[in-house]
C-alpha positions as CSV (number, residue, x, y, z in Angstrom):
1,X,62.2,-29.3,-26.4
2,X,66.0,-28.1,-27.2
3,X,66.8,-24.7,-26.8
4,X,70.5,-23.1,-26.6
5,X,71.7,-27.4,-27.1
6,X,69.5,-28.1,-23.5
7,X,67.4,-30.7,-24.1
8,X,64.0,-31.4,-22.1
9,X,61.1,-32.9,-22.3
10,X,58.5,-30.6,-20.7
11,X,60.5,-28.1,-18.6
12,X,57.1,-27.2,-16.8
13,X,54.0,-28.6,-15.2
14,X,50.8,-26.9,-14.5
15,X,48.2,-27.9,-11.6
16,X,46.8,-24.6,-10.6
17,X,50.5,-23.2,-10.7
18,X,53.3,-23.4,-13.2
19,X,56.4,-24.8,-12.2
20,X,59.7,-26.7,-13.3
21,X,59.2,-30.1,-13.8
22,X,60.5,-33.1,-12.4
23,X,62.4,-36.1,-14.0
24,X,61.3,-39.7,-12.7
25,X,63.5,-39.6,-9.5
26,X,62.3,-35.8,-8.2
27,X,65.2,-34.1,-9.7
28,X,64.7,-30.9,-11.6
29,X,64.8,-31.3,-15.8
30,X,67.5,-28.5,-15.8
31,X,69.5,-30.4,-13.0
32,X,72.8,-32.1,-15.1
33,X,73.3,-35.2,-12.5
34,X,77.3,-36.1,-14.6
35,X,77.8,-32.5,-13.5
36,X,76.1,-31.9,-10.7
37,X,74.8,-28.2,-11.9
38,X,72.2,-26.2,-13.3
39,X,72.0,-26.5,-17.1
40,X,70.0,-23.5,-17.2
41,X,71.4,-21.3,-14.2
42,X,71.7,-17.9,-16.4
43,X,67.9,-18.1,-16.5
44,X,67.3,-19.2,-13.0
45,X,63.0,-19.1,-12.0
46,X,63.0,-17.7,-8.4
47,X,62.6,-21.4,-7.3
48,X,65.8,-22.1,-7.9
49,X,67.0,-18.3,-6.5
50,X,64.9,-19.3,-2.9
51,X,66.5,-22.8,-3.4
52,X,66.2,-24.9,-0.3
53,X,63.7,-22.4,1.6
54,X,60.1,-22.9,0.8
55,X,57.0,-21.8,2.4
56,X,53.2,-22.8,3.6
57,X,50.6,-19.9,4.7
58,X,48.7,-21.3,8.3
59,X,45.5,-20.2,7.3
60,X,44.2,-20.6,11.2
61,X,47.1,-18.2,12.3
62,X,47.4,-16.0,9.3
63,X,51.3,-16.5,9.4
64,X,53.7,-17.1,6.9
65,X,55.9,-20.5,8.2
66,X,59.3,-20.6,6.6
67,X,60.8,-24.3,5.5
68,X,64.3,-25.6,5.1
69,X,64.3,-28.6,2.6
70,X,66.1,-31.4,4.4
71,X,69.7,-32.7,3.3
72,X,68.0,-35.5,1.9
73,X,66.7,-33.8,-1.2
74,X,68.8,-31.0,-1.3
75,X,72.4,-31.3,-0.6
76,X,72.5,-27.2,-0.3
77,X,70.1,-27.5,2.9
78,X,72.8,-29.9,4.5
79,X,75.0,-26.9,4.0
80,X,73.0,-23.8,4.8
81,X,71.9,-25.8,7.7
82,X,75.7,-26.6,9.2
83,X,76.3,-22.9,8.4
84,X,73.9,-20.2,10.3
85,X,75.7,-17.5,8.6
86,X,75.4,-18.8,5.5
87,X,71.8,-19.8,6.0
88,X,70.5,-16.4,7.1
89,X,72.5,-14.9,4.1
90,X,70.8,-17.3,1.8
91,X,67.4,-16.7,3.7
92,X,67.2,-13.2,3.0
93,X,67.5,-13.7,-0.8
94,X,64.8,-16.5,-0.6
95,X,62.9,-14.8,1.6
96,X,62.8,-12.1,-0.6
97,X,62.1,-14.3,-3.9
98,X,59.2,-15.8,-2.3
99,X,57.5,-12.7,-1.6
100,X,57.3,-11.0,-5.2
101,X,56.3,-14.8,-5.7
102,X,53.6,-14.6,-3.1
103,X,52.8,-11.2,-4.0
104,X,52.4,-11.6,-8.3
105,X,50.3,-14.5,-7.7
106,X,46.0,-14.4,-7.7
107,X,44.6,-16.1,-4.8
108,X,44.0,-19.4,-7.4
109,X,47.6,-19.8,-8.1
110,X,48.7,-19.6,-4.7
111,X,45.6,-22.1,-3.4
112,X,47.3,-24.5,-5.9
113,X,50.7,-23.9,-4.5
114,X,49.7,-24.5,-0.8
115,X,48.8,-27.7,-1.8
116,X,51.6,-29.1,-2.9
117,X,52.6,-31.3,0.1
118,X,56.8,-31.0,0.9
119,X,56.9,-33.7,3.7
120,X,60.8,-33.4,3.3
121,X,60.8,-30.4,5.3
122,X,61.4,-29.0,8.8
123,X,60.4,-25.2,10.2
124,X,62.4,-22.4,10.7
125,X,60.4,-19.7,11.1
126,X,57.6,-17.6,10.5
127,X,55.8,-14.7,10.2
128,X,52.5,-12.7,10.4
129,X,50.8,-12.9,6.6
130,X,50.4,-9.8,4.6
131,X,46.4,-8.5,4.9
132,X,46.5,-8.5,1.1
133,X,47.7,-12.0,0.6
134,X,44.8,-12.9,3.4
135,X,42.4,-11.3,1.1
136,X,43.5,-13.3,-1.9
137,X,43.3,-16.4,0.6
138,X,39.6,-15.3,2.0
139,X,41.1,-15.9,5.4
140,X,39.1,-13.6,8.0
């Protein structure tokens, strides 16, 4: 696919959920490694917006946990995590991203995303689940 002179394979994958894919080392298609930057950042999906925050719904204590990608992966997290300021700037905006995600998704969609395993990730917080995403969920 070429579009605006990007070119891409597939920019997305589908398992239950749609989302950018992945080259063959786990980098995003759009990611430019000469460059180091987005080649699509005008147009950014709000998994790039939340960035290095992700989430994971506890189903046994109907909360909403909170993730910070490690430095690792994502050289952002090393910063955001060396900055507090900076990382509960960057959380609100993720935080917030996540939601209308969470939110605009049927229950299927966001049974597909909870499985997605992030191993590369450490807790930063959480909070108590929304009763209408628990009803999407089933979780009692």
């Amino acid at each position: 696919m070429k579009k605006k002179g990007i070119a891409v394979g597939q920019p997305f994958e589908k398992r239950g959920y749609v989302y950018l894919a992945l080259d063959e080392v786990g980098f995003c298609v759009f990611y430019d490694k000469k460059t180091k930057r987005c080649k699509v950042h005008e147009v950014k999906p709000e998994t790039c917006v939340a960035g290095p925050v992700t989430f994971d719904i506890n189903c046994q204590t109907k909360k909403l946990e909170w993730f910070l990608k490690t430095a690792e992966i994502c050289a952002f997290a090393g910063k955001l995590y060396r900055n507090r300021e900076r990382l509960a700037e960057h959380f609100k905006t993720a935080r917030q991203q996540i939601l209308e995600l969470i939110n605009g998704l049927d229950g299927e969609s966001l049974r597909a995303i909870l499985k997605i395993e992030e191993p590369q990730t450490f807790k930063i917080g959480e909070e108590l689940l929304a009763t209408d995403v628990a009803k999407k969920l089933n979780i009692k």
